[in-house]
Backbone as a ProteinNet text record, in pm:
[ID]
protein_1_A
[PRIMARY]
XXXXXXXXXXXXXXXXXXXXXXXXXXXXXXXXXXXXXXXXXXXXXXXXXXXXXXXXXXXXXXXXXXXXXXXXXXXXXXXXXXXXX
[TERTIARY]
-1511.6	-1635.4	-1671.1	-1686.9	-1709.5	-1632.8	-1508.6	-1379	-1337.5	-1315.4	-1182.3	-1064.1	-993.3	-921.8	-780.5	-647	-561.1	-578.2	-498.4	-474.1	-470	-305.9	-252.1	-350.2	-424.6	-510.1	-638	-716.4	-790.9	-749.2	-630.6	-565	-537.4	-466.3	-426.4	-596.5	-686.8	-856	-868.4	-864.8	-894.4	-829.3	-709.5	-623.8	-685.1	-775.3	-857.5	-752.6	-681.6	-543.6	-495.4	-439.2	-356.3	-197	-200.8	-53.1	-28	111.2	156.5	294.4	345.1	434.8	559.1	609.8	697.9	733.9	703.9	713.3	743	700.2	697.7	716.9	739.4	752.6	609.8	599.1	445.4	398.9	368.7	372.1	244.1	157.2	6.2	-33.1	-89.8	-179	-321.1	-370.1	-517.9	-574	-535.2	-627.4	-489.5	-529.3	-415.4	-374.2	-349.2	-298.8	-147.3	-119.8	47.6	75.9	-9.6	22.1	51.5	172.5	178	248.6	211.4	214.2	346.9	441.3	556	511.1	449.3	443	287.4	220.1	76	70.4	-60.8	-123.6	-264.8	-307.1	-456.9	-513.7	-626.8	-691.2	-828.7	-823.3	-981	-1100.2	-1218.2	-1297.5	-1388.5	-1405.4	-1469.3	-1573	-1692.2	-1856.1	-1903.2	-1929.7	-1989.4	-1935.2	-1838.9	-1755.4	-1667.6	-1706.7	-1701.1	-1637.3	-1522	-1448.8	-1494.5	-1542.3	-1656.7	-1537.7	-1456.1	-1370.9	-1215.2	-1181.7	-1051.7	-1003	-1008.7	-909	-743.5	-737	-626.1	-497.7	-423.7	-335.7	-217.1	-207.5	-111.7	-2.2	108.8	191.5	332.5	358.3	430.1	636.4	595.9	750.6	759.7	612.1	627.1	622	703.5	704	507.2	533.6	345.2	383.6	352.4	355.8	305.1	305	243.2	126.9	83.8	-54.7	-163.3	-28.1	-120.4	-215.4	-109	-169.7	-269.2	-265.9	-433.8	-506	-494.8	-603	-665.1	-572.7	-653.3	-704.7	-635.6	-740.3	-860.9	-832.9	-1016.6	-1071.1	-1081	-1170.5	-1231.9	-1156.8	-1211.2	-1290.2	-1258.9	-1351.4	-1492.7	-1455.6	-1575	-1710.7	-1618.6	-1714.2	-1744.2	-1681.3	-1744.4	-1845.9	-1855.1	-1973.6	-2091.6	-2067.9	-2164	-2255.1	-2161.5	-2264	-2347.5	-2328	-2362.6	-2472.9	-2613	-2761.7	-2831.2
-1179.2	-1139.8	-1241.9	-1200.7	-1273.5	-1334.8	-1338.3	-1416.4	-1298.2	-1287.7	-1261.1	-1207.2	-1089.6	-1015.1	-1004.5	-1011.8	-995.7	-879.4	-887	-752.9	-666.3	-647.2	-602.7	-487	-542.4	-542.9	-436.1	-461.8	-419	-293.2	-318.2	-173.1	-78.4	-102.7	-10.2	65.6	-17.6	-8.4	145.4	59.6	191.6	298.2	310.9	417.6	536.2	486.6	593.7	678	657.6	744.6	606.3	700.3	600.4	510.5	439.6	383.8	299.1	330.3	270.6	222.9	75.6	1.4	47.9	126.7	159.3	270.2	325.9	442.4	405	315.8	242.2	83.9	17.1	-124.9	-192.2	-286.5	-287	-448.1	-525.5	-657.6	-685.2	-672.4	-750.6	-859	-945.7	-1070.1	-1038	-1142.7	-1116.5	-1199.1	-1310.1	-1416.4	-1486.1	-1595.9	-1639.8	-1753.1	-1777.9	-1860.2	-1767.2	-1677.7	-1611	-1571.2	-1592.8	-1508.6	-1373	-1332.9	-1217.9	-1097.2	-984.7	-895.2	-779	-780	-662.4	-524.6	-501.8	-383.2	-355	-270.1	-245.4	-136.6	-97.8	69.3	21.3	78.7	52.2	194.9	208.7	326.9	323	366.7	320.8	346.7	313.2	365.3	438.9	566	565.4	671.1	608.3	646.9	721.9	832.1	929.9	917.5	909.8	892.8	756.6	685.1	489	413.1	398.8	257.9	170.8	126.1	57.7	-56.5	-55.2	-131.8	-69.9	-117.6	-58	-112.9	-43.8	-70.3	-108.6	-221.6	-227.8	-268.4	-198.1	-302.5	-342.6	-463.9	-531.6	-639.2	-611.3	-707.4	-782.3	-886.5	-946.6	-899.6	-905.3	-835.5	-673.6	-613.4	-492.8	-337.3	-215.8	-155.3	-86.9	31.2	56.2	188.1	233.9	391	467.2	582.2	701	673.5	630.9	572.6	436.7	381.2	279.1	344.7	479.3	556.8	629.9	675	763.2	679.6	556.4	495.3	415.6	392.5	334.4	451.4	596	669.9	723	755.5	737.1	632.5	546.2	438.3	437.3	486.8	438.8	587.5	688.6	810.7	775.5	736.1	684.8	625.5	511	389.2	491.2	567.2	621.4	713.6	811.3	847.4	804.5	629	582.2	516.3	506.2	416.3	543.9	687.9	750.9	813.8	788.7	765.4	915.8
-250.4	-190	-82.6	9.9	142.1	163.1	173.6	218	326.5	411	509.9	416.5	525.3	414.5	575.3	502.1	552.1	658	798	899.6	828.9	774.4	704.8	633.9	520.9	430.3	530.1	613.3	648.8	748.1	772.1	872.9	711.7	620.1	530.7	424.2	460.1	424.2	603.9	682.7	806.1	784.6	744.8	746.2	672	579.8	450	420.8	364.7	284.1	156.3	91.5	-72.3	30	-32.4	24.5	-66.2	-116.7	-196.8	-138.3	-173.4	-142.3	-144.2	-281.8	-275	-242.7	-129.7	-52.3	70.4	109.9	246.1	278.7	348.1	387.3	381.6	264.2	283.4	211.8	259	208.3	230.2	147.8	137.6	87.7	170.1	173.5	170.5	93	61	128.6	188.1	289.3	358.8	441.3	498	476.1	321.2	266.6	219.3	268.2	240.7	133.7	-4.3	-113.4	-78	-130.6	-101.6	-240.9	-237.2	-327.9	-268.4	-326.1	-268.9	-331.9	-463.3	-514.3	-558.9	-450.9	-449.2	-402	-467.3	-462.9	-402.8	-278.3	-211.3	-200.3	-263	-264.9	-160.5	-113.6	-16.4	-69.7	-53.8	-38.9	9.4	22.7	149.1	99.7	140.2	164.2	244.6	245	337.3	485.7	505.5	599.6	657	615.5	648.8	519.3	546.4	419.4	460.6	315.9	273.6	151	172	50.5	8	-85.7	-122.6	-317.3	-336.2	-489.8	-508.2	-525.7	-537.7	-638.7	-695.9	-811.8	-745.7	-803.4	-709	-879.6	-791.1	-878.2	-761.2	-831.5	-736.2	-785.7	-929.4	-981.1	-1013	-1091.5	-1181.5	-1046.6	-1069.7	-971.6	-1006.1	-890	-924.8	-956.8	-1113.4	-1135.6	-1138.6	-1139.7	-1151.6	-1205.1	-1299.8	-1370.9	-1278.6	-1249	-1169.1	-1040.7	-1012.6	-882.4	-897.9	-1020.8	-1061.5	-1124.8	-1150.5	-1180.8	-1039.1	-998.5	-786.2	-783.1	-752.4	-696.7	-723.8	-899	-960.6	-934.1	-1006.2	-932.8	-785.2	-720.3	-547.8	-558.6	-583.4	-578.9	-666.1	-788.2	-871.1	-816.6	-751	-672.3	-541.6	-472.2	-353.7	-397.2	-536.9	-534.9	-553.9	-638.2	-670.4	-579.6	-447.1	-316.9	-250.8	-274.4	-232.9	-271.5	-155.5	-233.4	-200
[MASK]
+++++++++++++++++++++++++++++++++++++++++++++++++++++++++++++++++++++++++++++++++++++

């Protein structure tokens, strides 16, 4: 919370679509200290038109499955109805 969030990270937040790593070339950093995550699921958030955040599970060895993917995407739907006043 209030830290600065990777390019990376904030272009795959604009995109407002699911993206998951192992579908695509996709290496996320969370700040720019280079930690980085090879196998992640980013679900966006998005609020009455505007991402507003993103959900994400992230692992550095485990692949991301089918479960990990419906649980990012509930959650981010969850939280988007809840900002919605």
């Amino acid at each position: 919370m209030d830290k600065e969030i990777s390019k990376e990270l904030e272009n795959a937040i604009n995109a407002r679509k699911l993206m998951v790593s192992e579908h695509m070339p996709l290496v996320i950093s969370l700040d720019s200290d280079g930690d980085s995550y090879p196998h992640v699921v980013i679900a966006p958030i998005v609020s009455e038109g505007d991402a507003v955040g993103a959900i994400m599970i992230m692992s550095r060895d485990t692949d991301i499955g089918e479960s990990e993917v419906m649980l990012a995407r509930t959650s981010a739907h969850f939280l988007a109805d809840q900002l919605v006043v």
